[in-house]
C-alpha positions as CSV (number, residue, x, y, z in Angstrom):
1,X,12.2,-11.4,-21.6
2,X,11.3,-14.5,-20.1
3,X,10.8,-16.3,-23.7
4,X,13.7,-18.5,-23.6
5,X,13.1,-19.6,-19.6
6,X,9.8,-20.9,-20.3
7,X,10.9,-22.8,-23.8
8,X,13.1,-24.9,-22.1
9,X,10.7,-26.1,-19.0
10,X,7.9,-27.8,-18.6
11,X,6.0,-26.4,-15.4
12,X,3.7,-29.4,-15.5
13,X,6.8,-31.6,-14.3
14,X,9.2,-29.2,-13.1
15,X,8.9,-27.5,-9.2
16,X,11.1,-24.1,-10.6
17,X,8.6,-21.1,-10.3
18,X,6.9,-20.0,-13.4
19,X,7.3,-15.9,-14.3
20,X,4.5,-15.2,-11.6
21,X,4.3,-14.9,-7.7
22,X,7.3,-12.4,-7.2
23,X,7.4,-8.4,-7.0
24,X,10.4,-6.7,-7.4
25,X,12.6,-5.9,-4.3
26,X,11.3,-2.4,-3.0
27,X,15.0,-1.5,-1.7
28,X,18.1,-2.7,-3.1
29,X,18.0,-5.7,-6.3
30,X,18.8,-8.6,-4.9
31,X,21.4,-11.3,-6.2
32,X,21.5,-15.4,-5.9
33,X,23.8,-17.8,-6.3
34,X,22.6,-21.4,-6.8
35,X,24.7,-24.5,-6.3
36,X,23.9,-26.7,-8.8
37,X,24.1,-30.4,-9.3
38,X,23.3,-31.1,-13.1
39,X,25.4,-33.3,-15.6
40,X,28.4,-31.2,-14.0
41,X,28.6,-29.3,-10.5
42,X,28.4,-25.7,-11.3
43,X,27.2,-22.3,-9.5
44,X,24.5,-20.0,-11.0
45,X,24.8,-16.5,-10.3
46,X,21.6,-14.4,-10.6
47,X,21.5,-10.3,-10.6
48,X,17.8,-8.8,-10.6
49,X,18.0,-6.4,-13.5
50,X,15.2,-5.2,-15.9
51,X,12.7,-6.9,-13.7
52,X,14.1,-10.5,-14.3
53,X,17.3,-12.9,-13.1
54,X,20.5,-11.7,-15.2
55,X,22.1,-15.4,-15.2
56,X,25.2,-16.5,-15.4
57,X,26.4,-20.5,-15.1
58,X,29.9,-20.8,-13.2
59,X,31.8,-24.2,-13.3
60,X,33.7,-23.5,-10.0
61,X,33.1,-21.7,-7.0
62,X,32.8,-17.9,-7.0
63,X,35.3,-16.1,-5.6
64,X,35.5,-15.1,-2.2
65,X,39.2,-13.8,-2.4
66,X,40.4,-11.4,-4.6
67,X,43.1,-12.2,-7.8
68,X,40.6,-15.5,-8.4
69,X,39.2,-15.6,-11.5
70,X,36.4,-17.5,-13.0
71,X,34.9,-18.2,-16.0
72,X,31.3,-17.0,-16.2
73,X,29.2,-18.2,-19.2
74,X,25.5,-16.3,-19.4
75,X,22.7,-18.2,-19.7
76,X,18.6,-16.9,-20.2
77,X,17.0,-14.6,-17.8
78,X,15.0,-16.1,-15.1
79,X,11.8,-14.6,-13.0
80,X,12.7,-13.5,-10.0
81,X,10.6,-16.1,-8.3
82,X,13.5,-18.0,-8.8
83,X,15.8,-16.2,-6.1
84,X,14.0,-18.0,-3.9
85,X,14.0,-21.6,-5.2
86,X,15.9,-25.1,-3.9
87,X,14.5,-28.3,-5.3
88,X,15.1,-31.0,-7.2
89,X,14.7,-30.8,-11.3
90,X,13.7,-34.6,-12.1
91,X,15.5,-36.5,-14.7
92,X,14.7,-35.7,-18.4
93,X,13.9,-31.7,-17.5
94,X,16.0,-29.0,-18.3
95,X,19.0,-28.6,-15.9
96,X,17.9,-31.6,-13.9
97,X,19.6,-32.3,-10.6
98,X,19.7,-30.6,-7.4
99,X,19.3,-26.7,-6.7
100,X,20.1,-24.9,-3.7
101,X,21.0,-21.2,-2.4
102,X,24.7,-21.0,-1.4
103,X,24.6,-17.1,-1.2
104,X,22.1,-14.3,-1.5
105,X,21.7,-10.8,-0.8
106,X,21.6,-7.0,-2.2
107,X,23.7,-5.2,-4.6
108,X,24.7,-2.0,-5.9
109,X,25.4,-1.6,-9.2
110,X,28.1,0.7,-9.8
111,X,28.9,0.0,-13.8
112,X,26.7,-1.6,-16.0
113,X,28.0,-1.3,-19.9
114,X,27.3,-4.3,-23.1
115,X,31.2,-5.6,-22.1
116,X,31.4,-5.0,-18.2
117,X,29.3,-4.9,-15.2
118,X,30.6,-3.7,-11.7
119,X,28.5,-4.8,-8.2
120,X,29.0,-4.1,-5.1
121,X,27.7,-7.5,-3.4
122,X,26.4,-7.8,0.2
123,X,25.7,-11.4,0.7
124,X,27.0,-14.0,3.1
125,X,29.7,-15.6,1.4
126,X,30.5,-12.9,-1.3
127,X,31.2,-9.3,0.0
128,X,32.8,-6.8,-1.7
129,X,33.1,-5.5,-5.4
130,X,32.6,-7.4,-8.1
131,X,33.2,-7.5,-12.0
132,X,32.1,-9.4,-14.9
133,X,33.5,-8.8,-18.1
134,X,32.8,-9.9,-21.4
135,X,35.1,-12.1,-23.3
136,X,35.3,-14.4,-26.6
137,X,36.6,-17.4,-24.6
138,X,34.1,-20.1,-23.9
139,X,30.6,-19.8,-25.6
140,X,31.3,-17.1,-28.1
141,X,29.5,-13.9,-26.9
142,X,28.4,-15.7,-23.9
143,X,31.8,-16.1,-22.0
144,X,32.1,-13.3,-19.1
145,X,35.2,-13.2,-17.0
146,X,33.8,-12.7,-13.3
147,X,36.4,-11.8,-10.3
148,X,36.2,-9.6,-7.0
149,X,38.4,-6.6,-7.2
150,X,41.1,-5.5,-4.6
151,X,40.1,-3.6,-2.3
């Protein structure tokens, strides 16, 4: 699953964690959301799923308020090692800049279908019920529409 992750880095010259030195959460799955300061500002949001990162690059902030939606474009899975990483990529690596955690915490997932996957996020700065859903804008298959439903 991890395939694509470690294709793109080299761990030799990079500080993000390999697939090792992380178990799997023994009470709820766990959710990050990096800030990150590559070639553009963007937010990664992370799901632990299948025993890796479900990823998910978004250009703006997530949304705190409900009605505010954002364009979510997946990206490769990550190890879960990674829920726990800040640093700085160097120049000339894969996703170089800046990484650090803006939000984390536990989920429930509540719906989880090929075109739509429902959390229930309890984090710091995003509470409540969220939704990504797939779309054909942006990236092809990879475009996801991700909002927090009314309550």
């Amino acid at each position: 699953m991890l395939e694509e992750y470690k294709k793109k880095r080299h761990f030799q010259k990079t500080p993000e964690p390999s697939s090792i030195g992380f178990k799997k959460s023994p009470d709820k799955p766990i959710f990050v959301v990096q800030r990150h300061d590559a070639r553009k500002l963007h937010y990664d949001f992370r799901l632990e799923m299948d025993g890796v990162l479900k990823s998910w690059a978004v250009p703006k902030e997530p949304p705190k308020e409900a009605g505010t939606r954002r364009l979510a474009i997946e990206t490769e899975d990550h190890p879960l090692a990674y829920a726990n990483f800040e640093g700085e990529i160097p120049a000339g690596e894969y996703g170089a800049g800046k990484v650090e955690i803006w939000d984390r915490g536990t989920f429930d997932l509540l719906k989880r279908e090929d075109e739509e996957i429902v959390v229930e996020l309890e984090g710091e700065e995003l509470k409540g019920i969220y939704v990504l859903v797939r779309t054909k804008y942006g990236k092809g298959e990879k475009g996801w529409l991700f909002f927090k439903k009314a309550s």
